[in-house]
N, C-alpha and C positions, 0 to 999 in steps of 0.2 A: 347062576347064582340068583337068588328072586330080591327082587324088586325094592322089599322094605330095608334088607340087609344094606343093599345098597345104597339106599337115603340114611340108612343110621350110619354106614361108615363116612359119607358124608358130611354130614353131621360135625360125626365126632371128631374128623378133618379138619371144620372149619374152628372149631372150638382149636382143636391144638395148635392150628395157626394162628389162631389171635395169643396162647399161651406163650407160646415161641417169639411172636414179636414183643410180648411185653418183657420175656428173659434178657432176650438180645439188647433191648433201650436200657434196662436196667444195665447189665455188662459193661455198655457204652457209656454210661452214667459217671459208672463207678472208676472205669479208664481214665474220662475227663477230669476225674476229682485228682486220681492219683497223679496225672499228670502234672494240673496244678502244683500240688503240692512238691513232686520236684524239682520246679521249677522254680517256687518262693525257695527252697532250701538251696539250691544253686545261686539265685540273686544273694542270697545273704554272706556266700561265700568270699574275700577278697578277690582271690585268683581263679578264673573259671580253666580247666581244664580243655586240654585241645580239642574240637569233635571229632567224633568216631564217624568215621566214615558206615552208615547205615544203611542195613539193604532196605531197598524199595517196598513200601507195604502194601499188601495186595487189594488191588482195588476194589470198589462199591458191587462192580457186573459181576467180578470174578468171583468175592465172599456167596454174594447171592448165587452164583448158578453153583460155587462147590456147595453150600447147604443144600440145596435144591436136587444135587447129584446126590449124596448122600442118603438124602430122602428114597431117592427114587429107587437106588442100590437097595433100601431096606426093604422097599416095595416089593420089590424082585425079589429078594428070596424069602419071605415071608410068605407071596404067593404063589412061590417056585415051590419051597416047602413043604406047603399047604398041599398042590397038586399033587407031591411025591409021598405023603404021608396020611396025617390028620387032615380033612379038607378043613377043619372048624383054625387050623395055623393059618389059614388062608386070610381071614378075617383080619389078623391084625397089619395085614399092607392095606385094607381097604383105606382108613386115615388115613395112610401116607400116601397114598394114590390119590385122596379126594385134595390134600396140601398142596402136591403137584398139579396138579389141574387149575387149583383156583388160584395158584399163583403166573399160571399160564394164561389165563384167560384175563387176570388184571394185566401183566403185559401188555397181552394183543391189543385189549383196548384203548389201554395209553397210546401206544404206536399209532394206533389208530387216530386217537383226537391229535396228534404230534406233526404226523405226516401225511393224513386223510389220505391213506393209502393201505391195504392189507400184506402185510409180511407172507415170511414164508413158516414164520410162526403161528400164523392162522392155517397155513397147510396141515401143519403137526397137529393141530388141535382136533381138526374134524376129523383127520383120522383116528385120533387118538377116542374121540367121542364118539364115534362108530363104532369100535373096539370097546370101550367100557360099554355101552347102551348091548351092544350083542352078545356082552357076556367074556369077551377076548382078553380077562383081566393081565396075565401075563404078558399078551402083548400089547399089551398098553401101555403096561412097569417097561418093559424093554424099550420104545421108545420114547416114556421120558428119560431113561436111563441114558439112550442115546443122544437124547436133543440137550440136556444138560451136560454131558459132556463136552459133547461138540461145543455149545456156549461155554463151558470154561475153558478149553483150550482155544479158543480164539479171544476170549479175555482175558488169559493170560500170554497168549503174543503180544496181544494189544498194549497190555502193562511192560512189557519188557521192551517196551518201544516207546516208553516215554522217556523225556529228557530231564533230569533234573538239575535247574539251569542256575539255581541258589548255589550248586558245590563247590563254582569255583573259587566263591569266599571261603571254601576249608582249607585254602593254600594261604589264605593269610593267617598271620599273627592276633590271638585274640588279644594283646595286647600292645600299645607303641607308647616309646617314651617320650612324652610331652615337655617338651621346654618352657618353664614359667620360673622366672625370676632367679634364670641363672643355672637351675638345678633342673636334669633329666627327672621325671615324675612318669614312672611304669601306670598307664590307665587304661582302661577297655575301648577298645576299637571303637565302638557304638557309640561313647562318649563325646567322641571327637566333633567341634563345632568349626564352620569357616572362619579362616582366619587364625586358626591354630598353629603353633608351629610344632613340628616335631620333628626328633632327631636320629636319620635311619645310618646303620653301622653296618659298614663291609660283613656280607653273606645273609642279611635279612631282606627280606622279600619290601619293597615298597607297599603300602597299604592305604595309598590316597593318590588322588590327581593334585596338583599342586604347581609352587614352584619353587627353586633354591634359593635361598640367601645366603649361605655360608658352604663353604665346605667342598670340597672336592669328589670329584667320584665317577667311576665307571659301571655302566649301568648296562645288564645283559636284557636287550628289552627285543630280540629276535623272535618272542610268541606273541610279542604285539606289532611289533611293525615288519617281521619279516627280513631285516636287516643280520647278516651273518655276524658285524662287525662291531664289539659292543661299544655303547657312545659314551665318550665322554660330557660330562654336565658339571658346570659351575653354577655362580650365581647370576641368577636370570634365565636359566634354562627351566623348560619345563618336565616334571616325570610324571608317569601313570604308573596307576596299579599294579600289580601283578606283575611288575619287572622288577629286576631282580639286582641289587648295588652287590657288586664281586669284587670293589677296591674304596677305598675312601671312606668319606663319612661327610653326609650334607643334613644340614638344616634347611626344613619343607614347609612352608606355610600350608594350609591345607585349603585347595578350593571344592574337592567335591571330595567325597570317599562315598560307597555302599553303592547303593543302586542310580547315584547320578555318575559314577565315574565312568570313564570311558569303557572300559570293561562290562560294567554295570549295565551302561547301554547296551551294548553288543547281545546280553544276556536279555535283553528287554526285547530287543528287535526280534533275538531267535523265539522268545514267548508268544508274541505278538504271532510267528510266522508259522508256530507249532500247529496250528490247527488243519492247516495243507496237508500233510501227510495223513490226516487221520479221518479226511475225506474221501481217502481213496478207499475203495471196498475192495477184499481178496475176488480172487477170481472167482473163488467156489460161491461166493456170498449173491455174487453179481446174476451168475446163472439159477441160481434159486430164488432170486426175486425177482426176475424175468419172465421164468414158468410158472410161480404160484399162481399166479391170477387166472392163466389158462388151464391148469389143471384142475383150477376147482372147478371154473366156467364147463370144463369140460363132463366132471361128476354131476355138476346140477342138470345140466342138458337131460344127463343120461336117465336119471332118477326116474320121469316119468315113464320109458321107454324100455328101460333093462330091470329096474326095481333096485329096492335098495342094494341088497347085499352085492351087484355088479358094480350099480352107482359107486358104493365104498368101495368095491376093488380097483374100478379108476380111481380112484385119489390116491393109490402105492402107486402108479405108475411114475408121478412125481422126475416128467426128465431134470435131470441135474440137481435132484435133492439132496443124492448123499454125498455130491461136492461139499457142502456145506458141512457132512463130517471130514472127509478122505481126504480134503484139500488142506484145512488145518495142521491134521496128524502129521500128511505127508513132508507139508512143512517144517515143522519140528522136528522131525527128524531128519531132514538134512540141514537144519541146525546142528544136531548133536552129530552129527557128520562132518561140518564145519568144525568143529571144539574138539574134533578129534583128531584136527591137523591146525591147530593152532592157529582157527580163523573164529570169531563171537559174531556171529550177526544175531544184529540186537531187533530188527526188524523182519521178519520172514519174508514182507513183501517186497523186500530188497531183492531176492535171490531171481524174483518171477521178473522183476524190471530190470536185471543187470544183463538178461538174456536178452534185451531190447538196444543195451548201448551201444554206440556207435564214435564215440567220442571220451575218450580220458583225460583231463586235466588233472597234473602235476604240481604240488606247492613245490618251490626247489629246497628251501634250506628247511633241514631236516626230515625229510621227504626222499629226495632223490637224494642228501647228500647226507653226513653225521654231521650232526653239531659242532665237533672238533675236528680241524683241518687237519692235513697231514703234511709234513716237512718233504719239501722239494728238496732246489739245489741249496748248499750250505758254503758259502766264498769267504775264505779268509784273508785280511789283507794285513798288512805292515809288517807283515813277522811273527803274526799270529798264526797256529793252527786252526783245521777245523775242529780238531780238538779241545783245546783252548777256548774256541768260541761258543762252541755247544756249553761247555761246563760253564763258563761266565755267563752266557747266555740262560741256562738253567736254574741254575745257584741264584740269581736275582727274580726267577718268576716263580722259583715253585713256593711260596705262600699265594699267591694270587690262583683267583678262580677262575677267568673268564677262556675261552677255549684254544685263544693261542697261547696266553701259559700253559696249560694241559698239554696240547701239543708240542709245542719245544720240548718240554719235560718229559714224555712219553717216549720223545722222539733221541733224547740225550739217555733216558735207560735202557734203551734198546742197544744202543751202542757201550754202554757201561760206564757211563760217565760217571766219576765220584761228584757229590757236592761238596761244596763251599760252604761256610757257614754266612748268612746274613747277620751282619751289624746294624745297619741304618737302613731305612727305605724313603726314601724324598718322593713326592708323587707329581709329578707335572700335570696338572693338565690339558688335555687335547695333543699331550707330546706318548710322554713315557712317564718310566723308572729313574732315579740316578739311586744307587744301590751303592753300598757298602760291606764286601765282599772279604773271608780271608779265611782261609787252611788254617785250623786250628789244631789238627792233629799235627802238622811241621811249624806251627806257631808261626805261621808268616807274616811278610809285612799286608796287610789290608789296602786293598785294590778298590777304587771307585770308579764304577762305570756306569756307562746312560746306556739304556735300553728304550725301544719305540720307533716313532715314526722318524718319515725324510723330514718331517717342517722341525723335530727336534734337534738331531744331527746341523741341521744346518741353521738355526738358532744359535748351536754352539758353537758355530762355526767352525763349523768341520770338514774339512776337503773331502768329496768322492771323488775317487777314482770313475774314469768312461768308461771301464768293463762293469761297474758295478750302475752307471748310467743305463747300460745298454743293457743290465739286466731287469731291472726297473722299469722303463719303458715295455719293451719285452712282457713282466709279470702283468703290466699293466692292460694289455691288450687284450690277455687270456683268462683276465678279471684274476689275478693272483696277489696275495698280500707280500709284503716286503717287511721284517725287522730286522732297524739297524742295529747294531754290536759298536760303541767306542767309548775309551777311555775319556776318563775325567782331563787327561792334560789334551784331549786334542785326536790323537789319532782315532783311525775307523777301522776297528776290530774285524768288522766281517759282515757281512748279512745273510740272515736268513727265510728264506722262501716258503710260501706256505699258501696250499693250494688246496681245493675244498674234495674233501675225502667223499666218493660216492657209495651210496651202500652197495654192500655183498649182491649179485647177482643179478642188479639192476640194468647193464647192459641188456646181458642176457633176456631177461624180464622185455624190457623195448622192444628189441627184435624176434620175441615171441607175439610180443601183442601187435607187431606192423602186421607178422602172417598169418593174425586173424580180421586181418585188414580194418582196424581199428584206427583212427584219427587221435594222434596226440600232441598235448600241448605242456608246457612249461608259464608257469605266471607265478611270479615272486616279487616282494617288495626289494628287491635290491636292484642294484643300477644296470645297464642295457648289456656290458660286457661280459661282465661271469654269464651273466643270465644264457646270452648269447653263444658264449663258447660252452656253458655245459649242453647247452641244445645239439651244438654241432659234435660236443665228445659222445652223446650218446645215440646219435641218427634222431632226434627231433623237428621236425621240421616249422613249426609253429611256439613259439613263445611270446608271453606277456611279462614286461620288465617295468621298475619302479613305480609298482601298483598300490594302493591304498589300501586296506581293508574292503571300504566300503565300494571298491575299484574292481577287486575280485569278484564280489555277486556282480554285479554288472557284467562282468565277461561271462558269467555262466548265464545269465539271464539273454545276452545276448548269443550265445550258442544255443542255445535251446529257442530262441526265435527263429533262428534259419532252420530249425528244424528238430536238429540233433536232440539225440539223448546222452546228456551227461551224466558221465558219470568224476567224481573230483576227488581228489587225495588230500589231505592238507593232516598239520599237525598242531598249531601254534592257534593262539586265541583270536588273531586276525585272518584266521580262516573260516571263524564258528559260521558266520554267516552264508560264505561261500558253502559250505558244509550243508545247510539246512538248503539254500538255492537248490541243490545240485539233484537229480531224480535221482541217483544212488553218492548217499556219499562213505568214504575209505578215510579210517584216521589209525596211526599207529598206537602201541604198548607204550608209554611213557610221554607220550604227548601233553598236550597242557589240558587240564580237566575238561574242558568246556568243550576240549574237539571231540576228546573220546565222549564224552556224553553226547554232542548231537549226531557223531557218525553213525549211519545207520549199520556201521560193519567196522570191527576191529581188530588189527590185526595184530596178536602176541608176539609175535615175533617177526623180525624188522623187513622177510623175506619178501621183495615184490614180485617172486616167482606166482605166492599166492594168486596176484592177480588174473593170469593166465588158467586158474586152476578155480577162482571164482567164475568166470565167463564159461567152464567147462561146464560146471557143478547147476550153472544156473538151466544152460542148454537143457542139459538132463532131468531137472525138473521140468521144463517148462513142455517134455515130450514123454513126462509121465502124468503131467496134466491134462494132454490130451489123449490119453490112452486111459484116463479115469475117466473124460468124457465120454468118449466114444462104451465103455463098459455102461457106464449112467444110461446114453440112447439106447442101449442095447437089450441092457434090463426093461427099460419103458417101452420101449415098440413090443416085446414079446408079452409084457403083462397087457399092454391095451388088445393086442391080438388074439392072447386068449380070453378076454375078455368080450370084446364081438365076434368072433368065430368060432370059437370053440365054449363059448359060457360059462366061462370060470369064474367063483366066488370069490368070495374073501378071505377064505381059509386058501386059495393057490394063490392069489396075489400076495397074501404076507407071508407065506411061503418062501415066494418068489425075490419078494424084496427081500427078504432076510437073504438069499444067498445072494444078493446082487448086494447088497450092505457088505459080507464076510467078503466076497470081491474085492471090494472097492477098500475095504481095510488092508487087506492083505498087498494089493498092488501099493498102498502109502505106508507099509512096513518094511518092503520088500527092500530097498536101498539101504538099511540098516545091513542088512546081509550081503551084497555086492558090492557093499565099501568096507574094504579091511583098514584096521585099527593103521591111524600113522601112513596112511597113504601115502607112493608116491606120489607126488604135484604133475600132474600133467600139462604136457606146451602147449596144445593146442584141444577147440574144442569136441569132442566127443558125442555120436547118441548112446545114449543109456544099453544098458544089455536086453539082449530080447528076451 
């Protein structure tokens, strides 16, 4: 194509991209205004509406390389077209070829003043400026077509691996009612000033750090500290955010809410720590800025020696350049590999470092265990059944939320227990229940009973029996809960046992991962006994017991000093930071927002079979990794070969890359195909198929 065409398409390139960016600010313009405006028309409103939970918008790299793709896509068959038809169709990819270039070439140059370093986006260019200058207009459209895609699917990994650490304030109320002069006052969260009081009501979520003056209440606060067992608070006690009142009703003076609460920190610390991960470059990335500099070093040498058109045929030789596409792709798709047995990994570079771990840490409660315990032994005393006692025992807990009412109750329909109707509820606290109970269908006399702990029972002074002593001690040993059953005149109805339920196939899961000779550990903020005996019920041999939040990054912090690579499970908001610690981290489906956002990997469904079946998945990557390498050397020793010994051009070097490109695709498609839909999970791990 001659010379002037070429400066006019140019040209007319640079004209449409100054057009284009003036469209685009304008657009932007017109976003900000409308935004505004929803946002005056919302403040005006009383009552704001809950947020919608909104997907993540795509980022600044990504927007830029999908235009950019686009462009280049039009390039291409314009002057694909062009070639197959009318050559004068050809013309109109020149613009969009000369847009792509000069947004390539401001790139390089930034990077340049940035990192006083040249990328491997200076590799693409001279090639690409080879290619246009000798006329190779198609394949120049090809690879920017290439180079921009490859940059959006690694700026869209990159975006679906961010965290967004604001959501876990979607779990609160955008409104709490304010106590002033007697009267509850419904007002906005954001409103609230130190020193406020407010008045939170059984099943609403706490929405401040503070502390009680009035009121009673049981508080499920197991995603903040870890604790199975939910605590009771009166006045003088202190609550945080994001826990959850399941009985009672307390008045809270407010000392922090929003981004000074303790939550708020947690979310601050993991912002602060968010930059770590995103230091790390993909494997395909690392190898292609490695060789750039020696592959150009090596076309300049050549220039005065072999002349241009050889000199340009070394710079396809490019070893480990189409990593930089094949690595990405292959990625994501064993993402969508993932998502197809009910695993999310939100990070791809997870899958390359979990083939690295050597060490798994376990959160226990909720983790290894479910939230609601399950009914042990059930002893009935004085004359009572345990029939009897399930139903009086049930019939007084099922309006209550917290997870040992569930459990009794669960554990009383199973066996088909009628309820009772409640009359009265009296709340003790730091005890129990005392309930007011009575069969309304046989209109009977109305029965009042205590339900709770031993310091209540024996408050009332209530005689135990030494068989139910010796059960006591006993549950105590094996970290088990104990609820007492006794009437309002005195006697002791019965007790109930209640022992922490582990998930579905979690043994199993353990003694898959010892024989892939994996090191595991247990660390939970609850006391040295359960802790201790769920380690020993499930072969564990290592546990950390009554840990802190800020106690759990330190344990990972300090296994990854001696060496290891961790990898950590957790579910609850005092794990977020352990989470971000950890070189892979695993959080479940229902967890507390803040976990599933920082985990790098998420598991839908509660199965830690997964886990053995991640460690498979990662292997198998991580030795189609190197079998993309070794294809990339293979490509590149045979183009620099014929290149000095046989004297092949430009026209067999891009040749040649191109099939060394369709290669190197086809090997990072190719797991789409040798993984059927709904796999089964395999126990151990696996090499890929040949």
């Amino acid at each position: 194509m001659p010379i002037p065409l070429l400066v006019a398409g140019l040209a007319l390139g640079g004209s449409t991209g100054v057009l284009l960016g003036k469209l685009r600010n304008a657009r932007r313009r017109k976003q900000s205004q409308r935004q505004q405006l929803l946002t005056q028309r919302e403040a005006a409103l009383p009552v704001k509406s809950p947020p919608e939970k909104q997907k993540v918008a795509m980022s600044a790299a990504e927007a830029e390389a999908a235009q950019q793709q686009r462009i280049s896509l039009g390039a291409l068959g314009f002057l694909g077209l062009g070639a197959l038809t009318i050559p004068t169709v050809g013309l109109v990819g020149l613009p969009l070829l000369a847009y792509n270039y000069a947004y390539m070439m401001r790139k390089i140059w930034k990077s340049y003043q940035e990192k006083r370093k040249w990328s491997i986006a200076a590799l693409d260019a001279i090639s690409i400026s080879f290619a246009i200058f000798m006329g190779f207009f198609i394949t120049a459209g090809l690879l920017f077509a290439a180079f921009f895609t490859a940059n959006r699917l690694i700026a869209r990994t990159e975006r679906e691996a961010q965290t967004d650490f604001s959501r876990i304030f979607g779990e609160l109320g955008e409104t709490v009612w304010l106590l002033k002069d007697g009267a509850e006052i419904e007002v906005p969260l954001e409103s609230l000033q130190a020193k406020d009081v407010i008045v939170v009501h059984a099943g609403e979520m706490i929405p401040v750090d503070g502390h009680v003056i009035a009121g009673e209440g049981t508080v499920d606060q197991h995603l903040l500290t870890g604790e199975s067992q939910p605590a009771e608070k009166k006045a003088g006690d202190g609550v945080f955010t994001s826990t959850l009142l399941i009985a009672g009703s307390l008045q809270v003076v407010v000392e922090r809410q929003g981004v000074d609460t303790l939550t708020g920190q947690i979310a601050k610390t993991l912002e602060h720590a968010a930059t770590f991960k995103h230091q790390v470059q993909s494997r395909g990335e690392k190898l292609v800025e490695q060789g750039a500099s020696r592959t150009m070093l090596a076309s300049a040498l050549a220039l005065p020696f072999l002349g241009l058109g050889q000199a340009v045929a070394l710079s396809y030789s490019g070893f480990g350049y189409q990593m930089r596409m094949s690595a990405p792709l292959m990625v994501l798709n064993y993402l969508r590999i993932a998502s197809r047995n009910g695993i999310l990994v939100k990070d791809g570079r997870a899958l390359d470092t979990l083939q690295k771990v050597d060490t798994i840490v376990f959160d226990k409660t909720g983790t290894l265990t479910e939230e609601v315990p399950q009914v042990g032994q059930v002893i009935a005393c004085s004359g009572f059944s345990e029939q009897q006692l399930l139903q009086y025992a049930a019939s007084a807990e099922q309006r209550q939320k917290h997870p040992i009412a569930q459990a009794i109750c669960h554990h009383a329909g199973r066996q088909g227990v009628a309820m009772l109707s409640v009359l009265n509820t009296d709340y003790a606290v730091g005890h129990g229940l005392q309930v007011t109970l009575q069969d309304k269908q046989q209109d009977s006399t109305p029965h009042t009973i205590l339900i709770g702990s031993r310091r209540f029972v024996d408050a009332a002074g209530i005689a135990v029996p030494d068989t139910i002593e010796s059960l006591q001690a006993a549950a105590g040993d094996k970290g088990y809960s104990v609820v007492y059953v006794a009437t309002r005149e005195g006697e002791l109805m019965g007790v109930i046992e209640l022992r922490p339920a582990l998930r579905p196939q979690a043994k199993e899961a353990i003694e898959t991962l010892h024989k892939l000779g994996v090191t595991l550990y247990i660390i939970s903020g609850d006391q040295e006994k359960p802790t201790r005996h769920l380690a020993q019920t499930l072969g564990i041999d290592h546990y950390f017991a009554e840990t802190l939040p800020e106690g759990k990054a330190q344990h990972i912090e300090s296994l990854q000093a001696q060496g290891r690579k961790v990898c950590f499970i957790g579910d609850g908001i005092n794990d977020s930071v352990a989470l971000q610690k950890a070189d892979v981290s695993v959080s479940l489906h229902g967890a507390a927002t803040i976990a599933q956002d920082t985990a790098d990997i998420l598991l839908m469904t509660p199965d830690l079979l997964h886990l053995p079946y991640l460690l498979n998945m990662s292997t198998e990557l991580h030795q189609r990794m190197n079998n993309s390498e070794l294809l990339n050397n293979a490509f590149g020793i045979a183009c620099v070969s014929g290149v000095l010994l046989l004297g092949m051009g430009t026209s067999g070097a891009i040749l040649l890359y191109s099939g060394g490109l369709l290669t190197n695709l086809s090997n990072s498609m190719l797991p789409l195909l040798t993984h059927p839909e709904k796999q089964a999970i395999p126990k151990a791990r696996s090499l890929p198929p040949d």
